[in-house]
C-alpha positions as CSV (number, residue, x, y, z in Angstrom):
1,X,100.5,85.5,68.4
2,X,97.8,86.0,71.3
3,X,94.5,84.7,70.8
4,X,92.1,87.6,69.5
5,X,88.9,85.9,71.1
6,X,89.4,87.2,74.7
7,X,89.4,90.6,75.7
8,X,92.4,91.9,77.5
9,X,93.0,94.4,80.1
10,X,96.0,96.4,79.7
11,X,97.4,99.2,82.6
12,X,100.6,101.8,81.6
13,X,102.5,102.9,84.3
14,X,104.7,105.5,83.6
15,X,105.3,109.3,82.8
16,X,105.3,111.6,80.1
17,X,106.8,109.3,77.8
18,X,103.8,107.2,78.0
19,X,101.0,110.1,77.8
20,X,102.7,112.1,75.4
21,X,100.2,112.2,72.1
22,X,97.8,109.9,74.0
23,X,99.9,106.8,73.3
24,X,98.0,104.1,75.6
25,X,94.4,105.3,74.0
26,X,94.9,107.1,70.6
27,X,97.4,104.9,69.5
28,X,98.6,101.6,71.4
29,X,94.6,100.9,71.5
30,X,94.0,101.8,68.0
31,X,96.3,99.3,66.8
32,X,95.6,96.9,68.6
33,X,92.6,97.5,67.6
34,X,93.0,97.1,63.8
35,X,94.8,94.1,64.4
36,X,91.8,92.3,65.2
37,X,92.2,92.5,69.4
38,X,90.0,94.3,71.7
39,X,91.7,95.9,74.3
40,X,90.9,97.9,77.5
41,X,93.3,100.4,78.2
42,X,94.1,102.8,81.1
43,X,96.4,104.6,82.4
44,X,98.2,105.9,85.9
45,X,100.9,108.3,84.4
46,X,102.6,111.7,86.1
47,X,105.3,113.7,84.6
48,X,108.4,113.4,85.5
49,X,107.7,110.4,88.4
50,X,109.6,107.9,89.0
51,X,109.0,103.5,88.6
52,X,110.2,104.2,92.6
53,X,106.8,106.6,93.4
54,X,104.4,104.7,91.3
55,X,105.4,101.4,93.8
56,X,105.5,103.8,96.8
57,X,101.7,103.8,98.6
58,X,102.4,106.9,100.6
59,X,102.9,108.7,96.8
60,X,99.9,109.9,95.4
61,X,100.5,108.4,92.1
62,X,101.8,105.0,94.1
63,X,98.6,104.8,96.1
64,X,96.5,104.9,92.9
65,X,98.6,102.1,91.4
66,X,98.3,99.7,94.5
67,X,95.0,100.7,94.3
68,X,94.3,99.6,90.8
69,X,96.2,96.7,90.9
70,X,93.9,95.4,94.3
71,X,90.7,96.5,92.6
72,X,90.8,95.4,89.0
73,X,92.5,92.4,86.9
74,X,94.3,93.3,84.1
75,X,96.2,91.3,81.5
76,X,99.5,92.9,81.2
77,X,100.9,96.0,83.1
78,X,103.5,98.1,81.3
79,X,106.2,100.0,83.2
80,X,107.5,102.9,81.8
81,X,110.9,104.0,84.0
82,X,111.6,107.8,84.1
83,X,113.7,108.7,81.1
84,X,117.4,108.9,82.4
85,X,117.1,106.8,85.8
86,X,118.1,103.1,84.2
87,X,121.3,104.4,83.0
88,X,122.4,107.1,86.0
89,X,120.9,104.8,88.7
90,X,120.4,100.9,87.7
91,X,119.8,99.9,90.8
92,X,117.1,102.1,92.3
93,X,114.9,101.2,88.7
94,X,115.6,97.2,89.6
95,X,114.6,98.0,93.1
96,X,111.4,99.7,92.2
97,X,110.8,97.2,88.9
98,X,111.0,94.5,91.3
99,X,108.2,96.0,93.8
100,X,106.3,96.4,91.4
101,X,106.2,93.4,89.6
102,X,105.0,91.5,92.6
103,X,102.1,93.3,92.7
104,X,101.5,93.3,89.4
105,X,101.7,89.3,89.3
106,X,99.8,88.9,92.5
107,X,97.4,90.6,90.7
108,X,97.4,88.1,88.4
109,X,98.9,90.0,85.1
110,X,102.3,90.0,83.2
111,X,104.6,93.2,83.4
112,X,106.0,94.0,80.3
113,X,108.9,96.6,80.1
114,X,108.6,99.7,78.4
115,X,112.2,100.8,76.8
116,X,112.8,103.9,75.8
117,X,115.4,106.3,74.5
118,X,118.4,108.5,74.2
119,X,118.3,112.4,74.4
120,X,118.5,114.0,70.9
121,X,122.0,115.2,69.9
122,X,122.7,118.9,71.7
123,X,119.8,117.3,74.7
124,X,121.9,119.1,77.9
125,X,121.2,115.8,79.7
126,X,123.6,114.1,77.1
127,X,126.6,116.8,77.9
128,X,125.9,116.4,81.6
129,X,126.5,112.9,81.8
130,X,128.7,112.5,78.8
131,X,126.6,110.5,77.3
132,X,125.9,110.1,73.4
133,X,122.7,109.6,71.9
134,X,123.8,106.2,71.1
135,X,125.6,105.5,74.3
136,X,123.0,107.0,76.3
137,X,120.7,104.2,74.1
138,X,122.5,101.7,75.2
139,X,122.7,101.9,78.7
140,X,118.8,102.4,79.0
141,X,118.8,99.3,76.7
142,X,120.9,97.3,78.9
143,X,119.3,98.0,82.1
144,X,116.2,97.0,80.9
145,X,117.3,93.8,79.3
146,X,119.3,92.9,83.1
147,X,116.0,93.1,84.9
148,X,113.6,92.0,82.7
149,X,115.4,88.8,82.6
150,X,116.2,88.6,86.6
151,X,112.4,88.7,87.3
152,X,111.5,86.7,83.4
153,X,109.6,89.8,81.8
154,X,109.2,90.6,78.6
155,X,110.8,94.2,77.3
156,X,109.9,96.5,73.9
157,X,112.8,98.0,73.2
158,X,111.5,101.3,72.0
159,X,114.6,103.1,72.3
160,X,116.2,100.5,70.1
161,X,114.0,101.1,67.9
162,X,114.2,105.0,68.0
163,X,118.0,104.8,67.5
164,X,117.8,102.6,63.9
165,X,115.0,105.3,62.7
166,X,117.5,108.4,64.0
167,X,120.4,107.1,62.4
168,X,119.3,105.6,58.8
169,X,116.0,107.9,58.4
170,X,116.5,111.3,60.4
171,X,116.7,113.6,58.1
172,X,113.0,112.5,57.2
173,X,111.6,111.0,60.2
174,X,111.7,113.2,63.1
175,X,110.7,111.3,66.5
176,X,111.4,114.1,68.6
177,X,109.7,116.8,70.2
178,X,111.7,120.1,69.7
179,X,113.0,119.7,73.4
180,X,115.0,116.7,72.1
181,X,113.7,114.3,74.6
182,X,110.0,113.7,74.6
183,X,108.8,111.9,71.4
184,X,107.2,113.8,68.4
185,X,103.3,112.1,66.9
186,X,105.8,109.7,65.1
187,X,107.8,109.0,68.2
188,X,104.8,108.2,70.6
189,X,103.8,105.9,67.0
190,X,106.6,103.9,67.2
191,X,106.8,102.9,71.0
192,X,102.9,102.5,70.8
193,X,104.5,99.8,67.7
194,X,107.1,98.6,69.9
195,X,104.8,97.4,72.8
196,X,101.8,96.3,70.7
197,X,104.4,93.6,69.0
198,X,106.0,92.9,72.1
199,X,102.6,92.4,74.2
200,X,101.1,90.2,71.7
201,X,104.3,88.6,69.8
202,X,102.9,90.2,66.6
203,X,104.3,91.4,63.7
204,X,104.3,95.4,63.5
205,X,104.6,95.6,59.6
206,X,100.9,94.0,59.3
207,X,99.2,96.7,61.4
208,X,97.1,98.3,59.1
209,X,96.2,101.5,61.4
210,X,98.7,104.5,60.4
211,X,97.7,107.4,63.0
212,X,97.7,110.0,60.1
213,X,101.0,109.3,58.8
214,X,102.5,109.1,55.4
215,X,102.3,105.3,54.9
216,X,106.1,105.2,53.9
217,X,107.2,107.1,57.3
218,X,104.9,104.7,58.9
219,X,106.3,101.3,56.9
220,X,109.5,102.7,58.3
221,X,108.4,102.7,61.9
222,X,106.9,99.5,61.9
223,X,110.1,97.6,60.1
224,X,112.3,99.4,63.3
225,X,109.6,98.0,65.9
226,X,109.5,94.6,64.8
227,X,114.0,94.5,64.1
228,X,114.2,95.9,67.7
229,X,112.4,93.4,69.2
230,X,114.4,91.1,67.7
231,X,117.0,91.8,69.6
């Protein structure tokens, strides 16, 4: 585990899988938080964008990263892809991973890979591509796993995670929003779980902060964060 003496600065990077339900402040922080760590958290999302725009500087949403990453000093970036790209087009989310983890480490700070997850069953994304839940899991999975170890960073597997709650627990635990792709209060819990464990090499089942839910759905979450990172 990480030191709690220091302070650490942590910047998300993503899309609406990351600002869904406030997940960098109202839940990543908060536990964090009750694990004894103080945190600085912030944000540089946009629905919809791409890993590709956030390291272009003639985006809007890429000129505010470059500029964050030249102005402050953070700990540990997380990169967030957008939701289908890693498994329909691998190599333009390792182009755009790689871009931006050199500016992230010339800034001085770790990127850490943000996972995340197959469309719900009866998701039109799945019948367009032919793609399962599960095999639409495992794609995202693998891509993330190839780059983070051809540039040595760390990855939460969220959407690892995701798939052991959907299979063994859905009929109770529902981490979808009704459009069967973005992630329900539970959802945006669990990948908040995922990269808190990942970030500090901590185990999930002690966090003590439950964001309003039952404390068996959330023992449930926190078992799948810590087995997927496992992994």
């Amino acid at each position: 585990m990480l030191p709690t003496e220091k302070e650490y600065s942590i910047l998300f990077i993503g899309n609406s899988y990351t600002y869904f339900n406030d997940m960098p402040t109202a839940l990543f922080q908060k536990i964090a938080e009750s694990a004894g760590y103080t945190v600085q958290v912030t944000s540089i999302t946009k629905g919809g964008w791409t890993l590709e725009k956030h390291a272009d500087i003639a985006d809007e949403y890429g000129a505010k990263v470059d500029a964050a990453l030249r102005e402050n000093r953070y700990d540990y970036v997380i990169l967030q892809e957008q939701s289908v790209r890693p498994a329909s087009e691998p190599e333009k989310f390792y182009a755009a991973v790689r871009s931006l983890a050199g500016k992230i480490r010339a800034n001085g700070a770790s990127p850490i890979l943000y996972a995340t997850w197959g469309r719900k069953s009866g998701s039109k994304i799945l019948a367009e591509h032919g793609w399962t839940n599960e095999t639409m899991t495992e794609k995202l999975a693998a891509a993330y796993r190839t780059i983070g170890k051809a540039i040595d960073a760390k990855v939460a597997y969220a959407g690892l995670a995701f798939y052991d709650v959907n299979t063994k627990h859905g009929d109770t635990v529902d981490l979808y929003n009704p459009d069967l792709s973005h992630p329900s209060a539970a959802g945006s819990y669990l990948a908040a779980l995922t990269v808190f464990a990942r970030i500090f090499d901590a185990d999930p089942t002690e966090v003590t902060f439950n964001a309003d839910l039952p404390a068996d759905t959330a023992a449930i979450l926190k078992k799948a964060a810590k087995q997927a990172n496992m992994r």
